[in-house]
C-alpha angles and dihedrals in degrees: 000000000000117000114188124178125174094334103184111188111191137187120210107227130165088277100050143261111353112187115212093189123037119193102334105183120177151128133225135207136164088300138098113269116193121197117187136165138123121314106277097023083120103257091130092046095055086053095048090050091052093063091032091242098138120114117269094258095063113103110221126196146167155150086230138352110169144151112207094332113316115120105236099202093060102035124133125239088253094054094048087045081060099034103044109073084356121066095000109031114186112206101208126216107262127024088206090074104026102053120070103266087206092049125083106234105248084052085058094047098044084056091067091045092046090052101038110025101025096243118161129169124340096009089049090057093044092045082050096060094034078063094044091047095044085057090052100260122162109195111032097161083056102047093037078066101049127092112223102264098057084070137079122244091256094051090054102059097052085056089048083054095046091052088051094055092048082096098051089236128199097211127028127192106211105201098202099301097179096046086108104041131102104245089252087059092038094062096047086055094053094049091052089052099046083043092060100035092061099034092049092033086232121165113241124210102186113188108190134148090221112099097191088048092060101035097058084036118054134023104245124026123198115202107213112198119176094354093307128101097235095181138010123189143137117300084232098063095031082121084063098061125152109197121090089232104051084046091053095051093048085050093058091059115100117237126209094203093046112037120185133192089241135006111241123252122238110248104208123222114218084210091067085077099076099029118117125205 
């Protein structure tokens, strides 16, 4: 679905040009992509350029970005009003920043039906609760009421889901959409997406910062490090990992069954910089 090829992604400073990603090639199915890395190793900012939702400023090649076939660099208005929140939906990471804070939440989530699936009254209302209910929630009359701060962050982001798949998307970016969750809601989260992806045969592109996350969750895993992908496997034999990165950063991750006095320190490699996966 998704065909991405060196893709460079730049901000202008006081200093100069500074790229945030350097050279992203891949390619994404029906499947569950994991990309993982460091904050600021430029995961966010490859899903961002993907739905053309960087600032102005922000200076996008590449040799192809496409979905499905249409080429997004050079799509219309019209194509991205179809495409974004319809066809390619993006979950961000914190409903407390992303929903409308003045807007109850079913009228949110009726917004997206209205623009992308027609729905108006009564359909829309019932359509509204049917989404609510797909993301396990038990009470959807009384969350479709709500404004966003009268719910937990949990709650939220199934909302924020719900409101994704308001478009009935083929393909949805996930921008670590557990990373402020407690593990128990984690975990519910997760099984609501699996659940979705496969029952609605998505594709799932999950950016986290959590390895073992990623690993147990989706089927390939890319490790982005300094805005290059400097491996790319199968989540099952992420422990197998070649590259001295990848193995730095398993090394970082505490073990119950094996506890340590202190956790070891990446030592970066200038040389990782330039590595490709």
């Amino acid at each position: 679905m998704l065909e991405i090829k060196n893709l460079r992604v730049a901000f202008p400073t006081r200093t100069g040009l500074v790229e945030a990603v350097r050279g992203v090639s891949l390619e994404v199915g029906r499947e569950k992509l994991g990309i993982v890395g460091e904050s600021g190793s430029g995961k966010s900012t490859v899903g961002r350029a993907v739905l053309d939702l960087l600032p102005p400023s922000a200076r996008v090649t590449a040799d192809r970005l496409a979905f499905e076939g249409i080429d997004l660099l050079h799509a219309s208005k019209a194509q991205w009003r179809e495409l974004r929140g319809g066809r390619i939906g993006m979950v961000l990471q914190d409903p407390k920043y992303s929903l409308n804070p003045v807007m109850r939440v079913g009228a949110q989530i009726a917004e997206s039906l209205r623009d992308h699936q027609g729905y108006h009254g009564r359909k829309a209302k019932a359509r509204v609760l049917e989404l609510l209910r797909d993301v396990r929630i038990r009470d959807p009359e009384r969350v479709a009421r709500a404004y966003p701060h009268e719910l937990s962050g949990g709650m939220g982001q199934r909302v924020m889901i719900a409101m994704m798949l308001a478009g009935e998307p083929d393909l949805l970016i996930a921008d670590e959409p557990t990373s402020a969750l407690d593990v128990t809601v984690q975990l519910q989260v997760l099984a609501i997406l699996d659940d979705l992806v496969s029952r609605r045969g998505m594709g799932l592109v999950f950016i986290s910062h959590d390895l073992e996350l990623v690993a147990t969750f989706c089927n390939r895993v890319a490790i982005m490090y300094a805005g290059r992908i400097v491996e790319l496997c199968r989540a099952q034999e992420l422990h197998a990992a070649q590259h001295p990165y990848t193995r730095g950063l398993l090394g970082c991750l505490p073990r119950l069954d094996r506890p340590v006095p202190r956790l070891p320190v990446l030592v970066r490699d200038p040389a990782w910089l330039e590595a490709e996966a």
